[in-house]
C-alpha positions in Angstrom: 75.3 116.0 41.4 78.8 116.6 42.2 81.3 114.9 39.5 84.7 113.7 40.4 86.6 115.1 37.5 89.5 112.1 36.3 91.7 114.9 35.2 91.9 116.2 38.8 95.3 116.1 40.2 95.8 114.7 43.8 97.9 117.1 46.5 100.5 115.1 47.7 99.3 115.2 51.9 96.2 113.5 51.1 96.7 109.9 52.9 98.5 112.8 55.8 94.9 114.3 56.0 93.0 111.3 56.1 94.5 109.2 58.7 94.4 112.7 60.6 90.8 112.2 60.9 91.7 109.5 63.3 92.1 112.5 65.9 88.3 112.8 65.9 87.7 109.7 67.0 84.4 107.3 67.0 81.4 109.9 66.9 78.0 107.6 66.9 75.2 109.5 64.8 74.1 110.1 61.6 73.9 113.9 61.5 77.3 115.0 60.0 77.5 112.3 57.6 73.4 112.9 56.5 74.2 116.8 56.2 77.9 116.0 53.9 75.9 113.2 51.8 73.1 115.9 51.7 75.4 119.0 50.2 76.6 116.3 47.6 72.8 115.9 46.5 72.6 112.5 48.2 74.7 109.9 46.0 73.7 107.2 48.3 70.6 107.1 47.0 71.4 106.4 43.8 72.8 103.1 44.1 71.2 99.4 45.6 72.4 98.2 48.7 72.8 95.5 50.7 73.5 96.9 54.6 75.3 93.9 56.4 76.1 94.4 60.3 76.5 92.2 63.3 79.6 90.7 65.4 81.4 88.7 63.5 81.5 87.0 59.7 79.8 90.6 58.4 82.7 90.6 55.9 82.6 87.2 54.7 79.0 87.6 54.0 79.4 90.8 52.2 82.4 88.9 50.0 79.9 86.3 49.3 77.5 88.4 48.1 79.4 90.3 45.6 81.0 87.2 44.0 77.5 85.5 43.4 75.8 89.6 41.9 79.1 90.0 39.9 78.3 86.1 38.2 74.9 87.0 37.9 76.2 90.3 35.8 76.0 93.0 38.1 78.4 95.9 38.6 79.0 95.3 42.5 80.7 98.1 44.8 81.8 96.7 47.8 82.7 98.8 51.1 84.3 96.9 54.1 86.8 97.8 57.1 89.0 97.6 58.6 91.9 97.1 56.0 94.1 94.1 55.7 97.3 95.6 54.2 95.8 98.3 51.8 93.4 100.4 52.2 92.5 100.6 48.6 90.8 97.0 50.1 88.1 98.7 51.6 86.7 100.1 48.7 86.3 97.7 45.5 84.2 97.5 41.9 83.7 94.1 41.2 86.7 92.6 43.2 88.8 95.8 41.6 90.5 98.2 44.8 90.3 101.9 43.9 93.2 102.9 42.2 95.7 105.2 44.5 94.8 107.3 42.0 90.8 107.6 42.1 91.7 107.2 46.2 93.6 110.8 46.2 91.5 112.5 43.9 88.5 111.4 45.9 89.8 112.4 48.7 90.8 116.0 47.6 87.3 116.7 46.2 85.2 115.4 49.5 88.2 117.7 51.5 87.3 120.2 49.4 83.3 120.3 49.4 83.2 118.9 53.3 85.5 122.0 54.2 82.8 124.4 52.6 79.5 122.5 53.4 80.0 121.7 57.6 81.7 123.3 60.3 82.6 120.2 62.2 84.9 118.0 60.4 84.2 114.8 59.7 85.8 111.4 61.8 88.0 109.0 59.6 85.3 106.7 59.1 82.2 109.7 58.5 84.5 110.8 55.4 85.4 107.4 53.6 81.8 106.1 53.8 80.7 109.7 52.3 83.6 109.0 49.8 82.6 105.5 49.6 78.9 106.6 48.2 80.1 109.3 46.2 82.6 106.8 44.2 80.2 103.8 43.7 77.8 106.9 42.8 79.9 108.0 40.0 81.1 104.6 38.8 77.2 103.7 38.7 77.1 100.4 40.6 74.5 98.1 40.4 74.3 97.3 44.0 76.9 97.7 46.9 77.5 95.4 49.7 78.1 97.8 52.8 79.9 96.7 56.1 78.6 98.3 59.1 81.3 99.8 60.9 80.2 99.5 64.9 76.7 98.5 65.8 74.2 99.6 63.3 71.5 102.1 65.0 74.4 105.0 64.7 76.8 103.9 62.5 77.5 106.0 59.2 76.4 103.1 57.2 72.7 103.4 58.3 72.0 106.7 56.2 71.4 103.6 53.6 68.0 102.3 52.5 69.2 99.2 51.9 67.0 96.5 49.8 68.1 93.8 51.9 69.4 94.3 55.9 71.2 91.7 57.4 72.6 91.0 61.1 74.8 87.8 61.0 75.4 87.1 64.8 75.0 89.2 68.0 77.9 88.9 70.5 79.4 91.0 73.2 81.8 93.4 71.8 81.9 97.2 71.6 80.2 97.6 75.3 81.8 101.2 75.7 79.5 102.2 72.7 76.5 99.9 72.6 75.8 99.0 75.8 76.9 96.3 78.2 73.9 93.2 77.9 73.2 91.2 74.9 69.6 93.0 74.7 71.4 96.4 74.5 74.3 95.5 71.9 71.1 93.8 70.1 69.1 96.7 69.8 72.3 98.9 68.7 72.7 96.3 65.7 68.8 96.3 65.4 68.6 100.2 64.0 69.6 98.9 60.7 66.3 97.4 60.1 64.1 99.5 58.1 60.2 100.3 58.0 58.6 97.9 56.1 62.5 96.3 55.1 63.5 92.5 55.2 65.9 91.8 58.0 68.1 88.0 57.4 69.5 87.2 60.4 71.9 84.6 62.3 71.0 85.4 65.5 69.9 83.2 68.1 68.3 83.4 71.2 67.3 86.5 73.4 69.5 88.4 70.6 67.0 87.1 68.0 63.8 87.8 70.3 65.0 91.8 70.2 65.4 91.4 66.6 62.0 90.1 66.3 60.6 93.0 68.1 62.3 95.5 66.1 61.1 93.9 62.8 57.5 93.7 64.6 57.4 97.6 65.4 58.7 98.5 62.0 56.5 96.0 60.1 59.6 94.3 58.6 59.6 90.5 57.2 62.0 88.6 58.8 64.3 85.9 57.6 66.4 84.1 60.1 68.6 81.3 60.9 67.0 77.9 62.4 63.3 79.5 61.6 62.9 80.4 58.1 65.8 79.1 56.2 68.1 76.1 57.2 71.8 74.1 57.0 71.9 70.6 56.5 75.5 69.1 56.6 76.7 67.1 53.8 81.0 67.1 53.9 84.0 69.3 55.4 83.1 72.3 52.3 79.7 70.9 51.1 75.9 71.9 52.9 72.6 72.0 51.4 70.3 74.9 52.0 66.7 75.0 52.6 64.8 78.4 52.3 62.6 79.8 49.9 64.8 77.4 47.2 66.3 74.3 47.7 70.0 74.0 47.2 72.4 71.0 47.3 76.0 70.4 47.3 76.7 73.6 47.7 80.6 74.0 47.9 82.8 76.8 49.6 85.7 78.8 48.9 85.9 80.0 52.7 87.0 77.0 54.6 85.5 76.9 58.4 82.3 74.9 59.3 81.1 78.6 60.5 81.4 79.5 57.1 78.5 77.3 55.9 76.1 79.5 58.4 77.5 82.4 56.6 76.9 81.5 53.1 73.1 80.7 54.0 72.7 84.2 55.9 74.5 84.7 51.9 71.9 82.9 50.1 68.8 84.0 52.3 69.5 87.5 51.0 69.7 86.9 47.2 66.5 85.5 47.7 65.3 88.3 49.2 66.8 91.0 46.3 65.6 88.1 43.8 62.1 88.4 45.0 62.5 92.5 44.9 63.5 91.9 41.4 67.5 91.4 40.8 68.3 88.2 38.4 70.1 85.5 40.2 70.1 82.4 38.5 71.1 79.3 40.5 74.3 78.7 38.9 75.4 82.3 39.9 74.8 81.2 43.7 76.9 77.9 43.0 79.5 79.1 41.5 79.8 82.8 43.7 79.9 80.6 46.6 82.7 78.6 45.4 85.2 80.9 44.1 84.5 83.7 47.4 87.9 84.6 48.9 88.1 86.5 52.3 92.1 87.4 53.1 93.2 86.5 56.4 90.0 84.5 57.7 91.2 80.8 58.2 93.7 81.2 55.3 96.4 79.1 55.0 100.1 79.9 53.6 103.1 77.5 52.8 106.1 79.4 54.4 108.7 77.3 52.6 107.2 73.5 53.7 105.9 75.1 57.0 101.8 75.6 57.6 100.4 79.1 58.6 96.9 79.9 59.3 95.8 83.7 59.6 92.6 84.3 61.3 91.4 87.6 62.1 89.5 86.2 65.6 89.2 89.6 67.4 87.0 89.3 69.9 85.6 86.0 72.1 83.3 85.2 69.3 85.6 84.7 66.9 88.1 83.4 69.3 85.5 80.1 70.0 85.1 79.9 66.1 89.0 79.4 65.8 89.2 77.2 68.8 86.5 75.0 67.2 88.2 75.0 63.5 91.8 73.8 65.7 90.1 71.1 67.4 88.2 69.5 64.9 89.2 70.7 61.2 92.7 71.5 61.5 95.7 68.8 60.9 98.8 69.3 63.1 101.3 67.9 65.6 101.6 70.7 67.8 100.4 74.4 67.3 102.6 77.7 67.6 100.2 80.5 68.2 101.5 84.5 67.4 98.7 86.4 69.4 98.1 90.3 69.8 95.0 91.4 70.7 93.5 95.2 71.0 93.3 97.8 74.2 89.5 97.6 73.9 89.0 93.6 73.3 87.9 91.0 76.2 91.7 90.3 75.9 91.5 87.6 78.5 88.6 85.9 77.3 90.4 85.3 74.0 93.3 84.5 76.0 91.4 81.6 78.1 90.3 80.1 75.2 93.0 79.6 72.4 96.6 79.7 74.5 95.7 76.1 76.1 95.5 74.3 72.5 99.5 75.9 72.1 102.0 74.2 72.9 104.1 78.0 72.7 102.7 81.5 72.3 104.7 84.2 71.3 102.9 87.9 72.3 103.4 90.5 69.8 102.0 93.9 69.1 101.2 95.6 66.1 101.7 99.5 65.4 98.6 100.7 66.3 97.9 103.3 68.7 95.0 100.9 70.2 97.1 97.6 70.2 97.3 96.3 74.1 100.9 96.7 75.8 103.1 93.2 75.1 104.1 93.6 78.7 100.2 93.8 79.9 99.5 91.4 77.2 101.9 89.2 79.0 100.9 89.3 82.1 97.5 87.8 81.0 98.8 85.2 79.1 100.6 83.5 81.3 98.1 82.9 83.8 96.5 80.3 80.7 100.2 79.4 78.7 103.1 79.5 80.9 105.2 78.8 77.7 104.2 82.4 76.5 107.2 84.4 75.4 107.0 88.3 73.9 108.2 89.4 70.9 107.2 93.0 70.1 107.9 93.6 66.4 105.0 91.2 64.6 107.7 89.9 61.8 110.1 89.2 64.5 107.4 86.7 65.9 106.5 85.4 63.4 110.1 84.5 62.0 110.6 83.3 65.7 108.0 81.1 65.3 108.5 79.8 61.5 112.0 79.5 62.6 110.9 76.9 65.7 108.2 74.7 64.8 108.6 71.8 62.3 106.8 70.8 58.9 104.3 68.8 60.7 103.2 71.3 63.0 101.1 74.5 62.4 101.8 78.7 63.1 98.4 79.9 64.2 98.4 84.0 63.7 95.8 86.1 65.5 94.0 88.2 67.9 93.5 91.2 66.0 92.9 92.4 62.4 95.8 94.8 62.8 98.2 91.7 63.7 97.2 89.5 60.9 97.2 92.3 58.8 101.1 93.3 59.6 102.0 89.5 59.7 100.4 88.7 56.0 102.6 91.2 54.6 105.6 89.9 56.3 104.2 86.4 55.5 103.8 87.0 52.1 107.0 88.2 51.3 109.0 85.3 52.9 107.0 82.9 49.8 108.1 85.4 47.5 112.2 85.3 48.9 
């Protein structure tokens, strides 16, 4: 196996090189990524894993899940994307980013052994979940909670033979790459069930019914939502779960009534690992659940008296989730909403359904190369917000916003990951000053 030597010393154009992997864009498949893992005699294999895909709350789950295996005493790698403000976040030991450090030097060596094992270079996200392995690997991880990037069947991710496979939800997103119905996109997230596996599930519907197929054919058990395990109600934080165990009272960290779905996708899994023989005791589950922290999903900030909420609602999905958490959890006069929303993102479904609850929306756009034109963006707005102005620079809008609403109201960010992402920084400073 190939060690990462700590007394390695980083070249300085490593972050230069990475993000220049971005030129190779999205490359479904798992052939590059089997062949690099393969020259590095297979590091993915020698680590648990939980594979988590599906549209949206993927990350939340995976959070989950490494709070309750870290109380339960298990060294817990967790690999997620895209990045908040970091991008040491994707890439954690038991809450812990990679040092910059362990980043470079990673980095350097997979360079180094990818340039001399394949002829075609790996895409951005091809080399960091081949770097991701290799570091949870060497750091000898328990178990890893693994994001799937973009569908499942193709994604790098599904080199995995995960003990537990999990699809939260099934939306529409992604339609360029995984087709354009809700059977297609189904199947795509599908491929991450394995022969003979246990798929968890939150799907619903014809989205479910594909599911069940796929778990049929491949002689899979199946766990999901509604069916097998169950939500009961009990308070704004508070559910009780009913599955293979019987849990009450169960309190969140992660505010959102969505959230409760979540944690029992959460719970159905540990009792899948538990049953394959990882030690969870019931107060690990409690007390994981409670203390799980997802930046930038219904998080709120005090900006000097002022109320912010950050919510990374990037596609319709999410956008109905946060429309649902305004209406009936949220406590304001009148809502501000900052909005920018990606190139490739139903941008006027999102549009439709959060701009009527504001009484002002200020457009923005983040620095990404994929971020939608403020102007375009504009033009879509006010068709559903004719008190939509644009702001280009995200702090701008932000401060524009702070700066105009009053203590009792609220400053709803969103739209994109990229957006909340730039705006949290910004955000965060401001408590700081």
């Amino acid at each position: 196996m190939v060690f990462i030597c700590a007394k390695c010393r980083p070249d300085p154009d490593t972050a230069h090189y990475l993000y220049s992997l971005k030129r190779f864009g999205i490359r479904p498949g798992l052939e590059m990524v089997s062949r690099a893992l393969s020259g590095l005699e297979d590091p993915h294999k020698g680590f648990k894993s939980i594979l988590v895909g599906g549209t949206n709350g993927k990350g939340s789950v995976c959070a989950m899940l490494s709070e309750v295996l870290q109380s339960a005493g298990y060294t817990t790698g967790l690999y997620t994307s895209p990045h908040l403000n970091r991008f040491t976040e994707r890439i954690r030991i038991n809450g812990r980013e990679i040092s910059e450090e362990d980043l470079s030097i990673y980095i350097n060596r997979l360079r180094e052994i990818s340039d001399g094992l394949i002829e075609t270079p790996l895409t951005f996200f091809e080399f960091i979940t081949v770097m991701s392995f290799l570091y949870f690997y060497d750091k000898k991880v328990d178990i890893a909670l693994i994001e799937v990037g973009m569908g499942g069947r193709l994604d790098a991710t599904n080199v995995l033979e995960p003990v537990v496979s999990v699809v939260t939800n099934v939306s529409f997103e992604h339609e360029r790459f995984l087709g354009k119905t809700l059977f297609d996109i189904a199947k795509e997230k599908g491929g991450i069930i394995k022969e003979g596996g246990l798929l968890v599930t939150g799907a619903k519907g014809r989205a479910l019914n594909v599911l069940k197929g796929i778990c049929m054919e491949k002689k899979a058990e199946l766990m999901a939502l509604g069916e097998d395990f169950f939500v009961e109600e009990c308070g704004d934080t508070y559910f009780n779960y009913k599955g293979k165990s019987l849990y009450s009272d169960i309190r969140l960290g992660l505010k959102g009534s969505h959230q409760k779905e979540n944690a029992a996708i959460a719970i159905a899994a540990l009792e899948g690992i538990r049953e394959r023989g990882f030690k969870i005791e019931d107060e690990d589950i409690y007390k994981g659940l409670e203390k799980t922290f997802w930046p930038g999903r219904l998080e709120f900030l005090d900006i000097k008296g002022k109320s912010v909420l950050l919510d990374c609602a990037h596609n319709y999905a999410g956008a109905k989730v946060l429309k649902e958490f305004l209406l009936k959890e949220a406590v304001y006069t009148r809502l501000y909403l900052v909005i920018g929303i990606m190139q490739d993102k139903a941008a006027d479904k999102i549009l439709k359904t959060l701009l009527p609850l504001a009484e002002m929306v200020i457009l923005t756009q983040p620095g990404q190369e994929r971020a939608m034109d403020v102007d375009l963006l504009a033009e879509k707005a006010l068709v559903y917000n004719p008190n939509s102005i644009k702001i280009k620079n995200v702090d701008r809008a932000v401060g524009y916003g702070i700066e105009t609403m009053t203590v009792d109201d609220l400053l709803c960010i969103t739209g994109s990951i990229f957006t909340v992402g730039e705006a949290r920084s910004g955000v965060r400073s401001l408590i700081l000053t």
